[in-house]
Phi, psi and omega in degrees: 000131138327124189259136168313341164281306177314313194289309182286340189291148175146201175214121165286149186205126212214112169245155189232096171285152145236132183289021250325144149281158194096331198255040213260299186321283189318344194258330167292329184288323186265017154274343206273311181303306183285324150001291176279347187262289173345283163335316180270010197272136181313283222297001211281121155279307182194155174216095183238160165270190138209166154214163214299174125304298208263340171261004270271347161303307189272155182250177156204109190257131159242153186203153193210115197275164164273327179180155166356273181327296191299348177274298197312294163318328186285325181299014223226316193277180186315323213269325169308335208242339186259334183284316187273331173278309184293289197281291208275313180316314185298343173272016222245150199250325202207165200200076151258147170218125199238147163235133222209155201220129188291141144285000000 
């Protein structure tokens, strides 16, 4: 069982994308790919997507590191560089991203 400080330890990271429009599908087809690899990386606690109902243009990402070092890998990697970087940044209308620390 997991003790309430390990459950809380980590580094948070919260992105919010928009898409262009026409690219909502293409941007959905490499999220769906980049999803599970991401998820299986040692460092990953948890990693989710989400996209609006009502907006189907905007995502939302949580995501919870073991730590620094472990975001900085997940940034490093394969699937990071060719699906979110090469493929997915460019379709993007607007991009913030925050780091956040449990209380």
């Amino acid at each position: 069982m997991v003790d309430a400080k390990s459950a809380n330890d980590g580094l948070v990271v919260t992105a919010f994308w928009e898409v262009r429009h026409g690219e909502v599908d293409a941007v959905l087809d490499i999220l769906r790919r980049f999803l599970p690899q991401a998820q299986r990386e040692p460092g990953v606690k948890t990693f989710q997507i989400h996209q609006s109902l009502t907006e189907p243009q905007k995502f939302f990402f949580y995501e919870v590191f073991r730590d620094e070092a472990a975001f900085g890998a997940h940034q490093q990697s394969d699937h990071f560089k060719t699906l979110i970087q090469a493929e997915a940044l460019p379709k993007l209308a607007k991009r913030e991203r925050g780091q956040h620390r449990f209380i």
